[in-house]
C-alpha positions in Angstrom: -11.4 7.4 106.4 -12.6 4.9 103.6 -12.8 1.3 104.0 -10.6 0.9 100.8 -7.8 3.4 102.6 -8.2 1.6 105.9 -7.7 -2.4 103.3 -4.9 -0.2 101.7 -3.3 1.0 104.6 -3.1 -2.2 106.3 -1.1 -5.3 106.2 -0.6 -9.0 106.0 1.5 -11.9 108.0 1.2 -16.0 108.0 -0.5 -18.0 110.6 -1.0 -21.6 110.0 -0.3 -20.7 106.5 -3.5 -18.7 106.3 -2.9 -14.4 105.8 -4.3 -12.3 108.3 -5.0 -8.6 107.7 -3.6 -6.2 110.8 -3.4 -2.3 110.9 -0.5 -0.7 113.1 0.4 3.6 113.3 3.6 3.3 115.1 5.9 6.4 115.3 9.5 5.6 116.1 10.2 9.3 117.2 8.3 9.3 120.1 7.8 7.1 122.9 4.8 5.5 123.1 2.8 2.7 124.9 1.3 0.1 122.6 -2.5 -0.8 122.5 -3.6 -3.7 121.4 -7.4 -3.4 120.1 -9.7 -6.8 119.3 -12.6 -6.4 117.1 -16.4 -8.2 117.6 -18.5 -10.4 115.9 -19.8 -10.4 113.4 -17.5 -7.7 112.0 -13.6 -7.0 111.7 -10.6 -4.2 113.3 -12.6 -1.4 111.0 -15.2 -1.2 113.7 -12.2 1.0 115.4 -11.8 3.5 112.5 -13.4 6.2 113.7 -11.1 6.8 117.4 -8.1 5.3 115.6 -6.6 8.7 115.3 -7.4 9.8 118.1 -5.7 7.2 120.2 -2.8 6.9 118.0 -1.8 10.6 119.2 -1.1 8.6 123.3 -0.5 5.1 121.6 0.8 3.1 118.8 -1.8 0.9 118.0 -2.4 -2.6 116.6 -5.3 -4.1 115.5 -6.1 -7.3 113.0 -9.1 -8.9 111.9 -9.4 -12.6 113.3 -9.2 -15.3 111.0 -12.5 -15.8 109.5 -13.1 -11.8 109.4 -12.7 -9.0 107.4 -10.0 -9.2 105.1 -8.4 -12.4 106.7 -8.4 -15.2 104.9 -11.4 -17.2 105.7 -11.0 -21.1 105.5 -14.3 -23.1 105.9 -12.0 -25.8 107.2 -10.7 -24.5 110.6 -11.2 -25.3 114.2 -12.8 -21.8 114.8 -12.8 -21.1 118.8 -11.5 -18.2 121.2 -7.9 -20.0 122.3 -6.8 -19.8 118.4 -7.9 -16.6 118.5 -5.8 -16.0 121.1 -3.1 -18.3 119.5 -3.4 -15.5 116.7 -2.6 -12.6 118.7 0.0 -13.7 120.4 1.6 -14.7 116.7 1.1 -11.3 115.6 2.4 -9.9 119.1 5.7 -11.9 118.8 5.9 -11.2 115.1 6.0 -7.4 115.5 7.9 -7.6 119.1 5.6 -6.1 121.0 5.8 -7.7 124.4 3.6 -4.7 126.3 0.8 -3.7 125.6 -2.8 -2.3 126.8 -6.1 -4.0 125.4 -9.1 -2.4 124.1 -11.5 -4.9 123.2 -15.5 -5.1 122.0 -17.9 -7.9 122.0 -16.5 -11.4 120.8 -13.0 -9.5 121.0 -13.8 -9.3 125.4 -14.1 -13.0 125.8 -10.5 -13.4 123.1 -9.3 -11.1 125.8 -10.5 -13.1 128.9 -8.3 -16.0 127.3 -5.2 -13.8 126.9 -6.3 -12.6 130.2 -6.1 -16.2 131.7 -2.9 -17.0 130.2 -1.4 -14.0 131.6 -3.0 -14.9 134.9 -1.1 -18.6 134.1 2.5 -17.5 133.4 2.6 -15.5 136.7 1.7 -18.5 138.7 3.7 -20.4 136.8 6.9 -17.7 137.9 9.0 -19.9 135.5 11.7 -17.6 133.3 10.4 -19.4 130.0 7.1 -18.7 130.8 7.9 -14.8 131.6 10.0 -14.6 128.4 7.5 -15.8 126.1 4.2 -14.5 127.7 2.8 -11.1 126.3 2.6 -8.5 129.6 -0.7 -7.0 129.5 -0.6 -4.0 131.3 -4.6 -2.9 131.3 -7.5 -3.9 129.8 -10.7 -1.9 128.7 -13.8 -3.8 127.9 -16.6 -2.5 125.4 -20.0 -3.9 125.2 -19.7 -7.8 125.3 -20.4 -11.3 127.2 -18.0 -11.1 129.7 -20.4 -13.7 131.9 -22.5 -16.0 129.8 -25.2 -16.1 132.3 -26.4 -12.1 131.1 -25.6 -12.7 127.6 -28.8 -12.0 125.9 -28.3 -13.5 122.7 -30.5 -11.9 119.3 -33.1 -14.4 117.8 -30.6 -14.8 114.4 -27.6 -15.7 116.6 -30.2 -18.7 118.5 -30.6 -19.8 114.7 -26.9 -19.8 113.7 -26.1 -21.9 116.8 -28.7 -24.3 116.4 -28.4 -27.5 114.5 -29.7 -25.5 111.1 -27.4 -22.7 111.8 -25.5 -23.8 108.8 -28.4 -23.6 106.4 -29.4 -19.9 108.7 -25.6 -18.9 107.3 -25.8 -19.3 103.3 -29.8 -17.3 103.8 -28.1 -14.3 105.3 -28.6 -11.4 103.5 -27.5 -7.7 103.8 -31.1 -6.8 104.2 -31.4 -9.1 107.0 -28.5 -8.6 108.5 -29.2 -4.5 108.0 -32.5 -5.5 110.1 -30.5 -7.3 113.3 -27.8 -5.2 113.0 -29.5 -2.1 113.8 -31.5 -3.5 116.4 -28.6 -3.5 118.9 -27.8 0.2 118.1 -28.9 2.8 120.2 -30.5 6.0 118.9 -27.7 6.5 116.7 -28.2 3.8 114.3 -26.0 2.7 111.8 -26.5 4.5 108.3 -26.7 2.9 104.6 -22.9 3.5 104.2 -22.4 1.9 107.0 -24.5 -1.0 106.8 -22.7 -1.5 103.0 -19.6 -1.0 104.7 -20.1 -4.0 107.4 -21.6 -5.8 105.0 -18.7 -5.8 102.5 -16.2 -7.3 105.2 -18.9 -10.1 106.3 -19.3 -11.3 102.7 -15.5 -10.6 101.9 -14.2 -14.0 100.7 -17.7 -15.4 101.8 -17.2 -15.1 105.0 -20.9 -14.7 106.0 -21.4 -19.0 105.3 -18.9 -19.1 108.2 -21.6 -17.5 110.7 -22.6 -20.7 111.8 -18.5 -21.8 113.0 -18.3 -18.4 114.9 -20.9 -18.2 117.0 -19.5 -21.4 118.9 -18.0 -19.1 121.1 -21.5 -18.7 123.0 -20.9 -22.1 123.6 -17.0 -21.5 124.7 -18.4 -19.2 127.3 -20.3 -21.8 128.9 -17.8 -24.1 128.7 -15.0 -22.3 129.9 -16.8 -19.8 132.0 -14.6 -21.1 135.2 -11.5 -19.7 133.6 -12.5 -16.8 132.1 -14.7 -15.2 134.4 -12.2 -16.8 137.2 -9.3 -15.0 135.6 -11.5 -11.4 135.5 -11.9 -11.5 139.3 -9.1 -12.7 140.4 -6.7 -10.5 138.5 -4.8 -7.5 140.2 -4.3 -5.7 136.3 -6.3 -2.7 135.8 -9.7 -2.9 134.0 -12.2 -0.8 132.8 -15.7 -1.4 131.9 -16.9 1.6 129.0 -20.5 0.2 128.0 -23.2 1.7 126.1 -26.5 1.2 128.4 -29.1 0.6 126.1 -27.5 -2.3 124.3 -29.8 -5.0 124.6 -26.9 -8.1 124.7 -24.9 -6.5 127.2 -25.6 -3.4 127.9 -27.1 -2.0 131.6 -28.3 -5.7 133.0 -24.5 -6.8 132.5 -23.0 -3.9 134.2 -25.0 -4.7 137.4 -24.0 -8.1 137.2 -20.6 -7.1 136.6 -20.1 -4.9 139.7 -22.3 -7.3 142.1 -19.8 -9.6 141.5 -16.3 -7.7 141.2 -16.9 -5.1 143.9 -13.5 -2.9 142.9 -14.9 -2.9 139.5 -13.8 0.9 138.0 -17.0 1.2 135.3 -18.0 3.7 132.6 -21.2 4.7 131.5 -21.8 6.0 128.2 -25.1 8.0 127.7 -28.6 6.3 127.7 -28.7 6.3 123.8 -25.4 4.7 123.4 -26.1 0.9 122.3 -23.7 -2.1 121.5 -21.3 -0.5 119.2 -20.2 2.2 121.5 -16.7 2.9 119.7 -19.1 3.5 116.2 -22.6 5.2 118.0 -20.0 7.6 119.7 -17.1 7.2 119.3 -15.8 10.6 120.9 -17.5 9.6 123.9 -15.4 6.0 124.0 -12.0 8.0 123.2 -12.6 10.1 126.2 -13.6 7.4 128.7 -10.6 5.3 128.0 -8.2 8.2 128.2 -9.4 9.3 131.1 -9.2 5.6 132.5 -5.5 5.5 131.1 -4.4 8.8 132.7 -5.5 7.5 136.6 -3.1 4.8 135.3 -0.1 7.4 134.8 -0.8 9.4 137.7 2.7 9.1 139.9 
């Protein structure tokens, strides 16, 4: 597929009058579970192009890019931060109807999904009617390479200089060469290639979204900040998860898995092959198709 047939094939709806881009393949024949999937930083839903057939023959699928990606609209005006990214999905959830649903989420899209994660964890304290009504019922979630504890998160030098105070400045001096440069770095063997790289680059500068590089990478911050709740929520929850990670990712790759399973001892985990790096679902994408599925088929087992 070609990102112009995956811009054409997709879709637009309001939130807080800006117009966000989401992808669905629904088949009304047949009946299927829906999975939700939740894209990374610094890139949009495309990242999921290459096993979105694949899972669409077991789900219908749904995918957006966040406000302030891809082909969303991009205002340099908003109070970027996780929650209304969460605020987002749960719009688009209620705007199609689709109260369950399975997660499969990468990088900045893992810590969006601890907060949905958290909320769900909320409502069924909560045991209220209005809160079951309105809440979204996750039923699984599968995490790809990303920060689910802030405390392993091994940021890249260019994401230290967008958070710092001339992060703004480090934002309007990116360039596709340079981003090309730290991009790759975080790849595995299989590293991207110049279509590729063009393609990623063409949704960062959509609607020149890359001066907004700065206002997104708060969420390293958020993680910090709201570590308690989000990392709270991951252990204490009963729902099914799944960690699928590419090993030699040097963010979060084979130092956060150990970390992940020291501290949730029932942790079900994944490993991809040593060459796989931080973009699992683009380095190998066969390889993440068949993980999950075989994660989500212990699920169906009577």
């Amino acid at each position: 597929m070609e990102l112009t047939d995956w811009h054409k094939s997709g879709k637009f709806f309001e939130f807080r009058k800006f117009q966000i881009y989401y992808n669905e393949k629904f088949d009304p024949s047949k009946q299927k579970e829906s999975l939700l999937l939740i894209h990374g930083f610094p890139t949009a839903s495309w990242d999921f192009h290459s096993i979105w057939n694949d899972l669409s023959e077991q789900f219908n699928l749904i995918t957006l890019d966040m406000i302030g990606f891809g082909f969303s609209e991009k205002p340099s005006h908003f109070p970027y931060s996780i929650h209304e990214q969460a605020n987002l999905i749960e719009d688009l959830l209620v705007f199609k109807g689709i109260k369950n649903f399975h997660i499969l989420c990468h990088d900045y899209g893992v810590t969006v999904a601890q907060e949905l994660l958290a909320r769900f964890e909320d409502s069924k304290s909560k045991k209220t009617i209005e809160s079951s009504n309105l809440s979204p019922n996750i039923k699984s979630i599968a995490f790809l390479n990303g920060g689910l504890f802030p405390e392993t998160h091994r940021p890249r030098f260019v994401q230290k200089l967008l958070i710092s105070p001339i992060g703004f400045l480090i934002s309007h001096l990116l360039t596709k060469e340079k981003f090309a440069k730290s991009f790759s770095e975080v790849f595995g063997t299989n590293k991207p290639s110049p279509r590729e790289i063009d393609d990623f680059w063409n949704l960062i500068q959509y609607n020149k979204g890359q001066a907004l590089a700065h206002k997104h990478i708060r969420y390293m911050k958020e993680r910090k900040i709201y570590r308690p709740r989000w990392v709270g929520a991951l252990l204490k929850t009963k729902l099914p998860l799944v960690l699928i990670n590419g090993p030699a990712d040097p963010i979060s790759g084979l130092h956060m898995v150990e970390h992940y399973r020291n501290l949730k001892t029932d942790s079900k985990i994944i490993m991809l092959a040593d060459t796989v790096g931080h973009y699992p679902q683009v380095e190998d994408p066969g390889a993440v198709t068949s993980a999950y599925l075989s994660f989500i088929n212990t699920l169906r087992i009577p």
